[in-house]
TISEDREN-193828 format. One line per field, with one value per residue: residue in three letters; x, y, z of N, C-alpha, C in turn. Coordinates in nm, 2 decimals. Layout:
<nodes>
r <- (ALA,...)
n_east <- (X,...)
n_north <- (Y,...)
n_up <- (Z,...)
ca_east <- (X,...)
ca_north <- (Y,...)
ca_up <- (Z,...)
c_east <- (X,...)
c_north <- (Y,...)
c_up <- (Z,...)
</nodes>
This chain:
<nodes>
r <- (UNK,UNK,UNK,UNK,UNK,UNK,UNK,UNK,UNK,UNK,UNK,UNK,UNK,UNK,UNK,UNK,UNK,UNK,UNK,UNK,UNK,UNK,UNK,UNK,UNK,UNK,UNK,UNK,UNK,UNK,UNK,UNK,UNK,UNK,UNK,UNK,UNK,UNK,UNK,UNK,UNK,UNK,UNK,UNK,UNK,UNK,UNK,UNK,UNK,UNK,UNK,UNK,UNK,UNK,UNK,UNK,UNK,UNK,UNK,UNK,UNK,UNK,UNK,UNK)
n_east <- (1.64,1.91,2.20,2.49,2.82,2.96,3.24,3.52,3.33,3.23,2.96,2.72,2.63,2.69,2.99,3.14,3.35,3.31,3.05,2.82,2.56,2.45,2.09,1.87,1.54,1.19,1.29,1.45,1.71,1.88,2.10,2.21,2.35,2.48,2.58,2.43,2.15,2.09,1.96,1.96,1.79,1.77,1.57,1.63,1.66,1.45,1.26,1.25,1.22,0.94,0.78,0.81,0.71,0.48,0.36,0.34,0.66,0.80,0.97,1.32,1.39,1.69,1.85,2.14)
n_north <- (-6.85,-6.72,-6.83,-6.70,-6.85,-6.69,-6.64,-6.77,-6.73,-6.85,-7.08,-6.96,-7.18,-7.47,-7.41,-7.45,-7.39,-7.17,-7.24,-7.09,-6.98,-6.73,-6.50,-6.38,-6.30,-6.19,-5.90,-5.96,-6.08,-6.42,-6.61,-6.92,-7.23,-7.47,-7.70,-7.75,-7.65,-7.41,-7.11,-6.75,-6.44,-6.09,-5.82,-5.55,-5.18,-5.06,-5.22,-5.26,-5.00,-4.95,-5.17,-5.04,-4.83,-4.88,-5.05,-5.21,-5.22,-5.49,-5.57,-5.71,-5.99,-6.12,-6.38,-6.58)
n_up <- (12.51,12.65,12.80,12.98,13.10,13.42,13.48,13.66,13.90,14.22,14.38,14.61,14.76,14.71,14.67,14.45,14.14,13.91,13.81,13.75,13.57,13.37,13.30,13.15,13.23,13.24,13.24,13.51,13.63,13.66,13.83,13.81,13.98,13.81,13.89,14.15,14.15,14.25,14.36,14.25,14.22,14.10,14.04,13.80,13.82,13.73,13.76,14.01,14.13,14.05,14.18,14.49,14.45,14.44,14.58,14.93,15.06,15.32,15.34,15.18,15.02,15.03,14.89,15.05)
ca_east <- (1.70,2.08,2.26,2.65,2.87,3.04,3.36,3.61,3.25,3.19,2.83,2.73,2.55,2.79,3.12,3.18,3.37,3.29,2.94,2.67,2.51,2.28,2.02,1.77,1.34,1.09,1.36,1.49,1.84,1.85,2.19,2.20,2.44,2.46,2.59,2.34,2.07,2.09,1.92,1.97,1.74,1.77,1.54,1.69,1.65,1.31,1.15,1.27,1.17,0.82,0.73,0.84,0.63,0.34,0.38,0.41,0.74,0.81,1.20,1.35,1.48,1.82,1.90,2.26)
ca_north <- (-6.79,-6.74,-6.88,-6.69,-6.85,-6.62,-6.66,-6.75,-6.74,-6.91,-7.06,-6.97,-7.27,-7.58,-7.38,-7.51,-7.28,-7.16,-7.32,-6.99,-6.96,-6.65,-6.53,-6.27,-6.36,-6.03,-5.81,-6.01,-6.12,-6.51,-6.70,-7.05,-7.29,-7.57,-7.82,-7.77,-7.62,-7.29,-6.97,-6.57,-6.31,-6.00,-5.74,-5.43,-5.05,-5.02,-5.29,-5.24,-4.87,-4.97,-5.24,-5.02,-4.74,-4.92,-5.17,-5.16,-5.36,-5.51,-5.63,-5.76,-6.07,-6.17,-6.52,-6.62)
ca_up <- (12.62,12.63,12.95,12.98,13.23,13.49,13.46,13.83,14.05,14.32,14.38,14.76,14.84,14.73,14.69,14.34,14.10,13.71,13.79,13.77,13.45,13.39,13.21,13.21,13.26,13.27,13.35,13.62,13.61,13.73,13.83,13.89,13.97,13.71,13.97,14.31,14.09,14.40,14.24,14.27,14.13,14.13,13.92,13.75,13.90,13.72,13.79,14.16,14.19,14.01,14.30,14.57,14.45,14.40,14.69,15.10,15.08,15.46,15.38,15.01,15.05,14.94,14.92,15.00)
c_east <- (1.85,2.12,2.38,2.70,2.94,3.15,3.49,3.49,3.28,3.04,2.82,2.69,2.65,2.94,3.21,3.22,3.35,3.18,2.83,2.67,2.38,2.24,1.97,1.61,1.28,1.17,1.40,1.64,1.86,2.00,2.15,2.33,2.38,2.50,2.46,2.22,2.02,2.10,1.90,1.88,1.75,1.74,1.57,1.59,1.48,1.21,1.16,1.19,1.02,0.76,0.72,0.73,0.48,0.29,0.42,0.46,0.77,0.98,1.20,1.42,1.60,1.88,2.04,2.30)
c_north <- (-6.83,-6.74,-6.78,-6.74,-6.73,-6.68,-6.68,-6.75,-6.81,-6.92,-7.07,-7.04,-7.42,-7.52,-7.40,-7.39,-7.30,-7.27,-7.23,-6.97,-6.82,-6.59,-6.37,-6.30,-6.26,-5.94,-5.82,-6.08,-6.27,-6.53,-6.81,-7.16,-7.47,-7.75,-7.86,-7.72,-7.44,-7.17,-6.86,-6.52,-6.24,-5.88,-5.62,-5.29,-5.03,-5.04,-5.28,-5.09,-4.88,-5.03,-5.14,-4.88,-4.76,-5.07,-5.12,-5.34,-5.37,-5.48,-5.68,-5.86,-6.11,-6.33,-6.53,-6.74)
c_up <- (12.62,12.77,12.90,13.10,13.28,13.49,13.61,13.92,14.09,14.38,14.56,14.85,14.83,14.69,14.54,14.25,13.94,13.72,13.72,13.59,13.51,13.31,13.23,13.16,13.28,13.34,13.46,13.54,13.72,13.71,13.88,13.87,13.93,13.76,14.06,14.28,14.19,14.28,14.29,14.20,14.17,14.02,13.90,13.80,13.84,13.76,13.96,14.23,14.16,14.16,14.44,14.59,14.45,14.53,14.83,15.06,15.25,15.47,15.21,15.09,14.97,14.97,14.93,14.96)
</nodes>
């Protein structure tokens, strides 16, 4: 698995900059910050429109 850092982020949980590494896991797109260990996913339009068709979603949660 290949990490790239982001380049100038900002991670939204300890504020720290040129921390987020990310990746990609089953078609999911993971950031994480390499300091606070604080993690984002968010999976690409297929796999989103798949679940949604095939699922009673309530809400999507978004972590900030």
């Amino acid at each position: 698995m290949r990490k790239r850092f982001i380049a100038g982020a900002v991670c939204p949980h300890c504020q720290q900059k040129d921390t987020l590494a990310l990746w990609r896991e089953n078609n999911v797109d993971v950031v994480e910050c390499v300091k606070c260990g604080h993690q984002m996913r968010e999976a690409d339009k297929q796999v989103r429109d798949q679940v949604r068709t095939n699922e009673q979603v309530i809400g999507i949660f978004h972590p900030d």
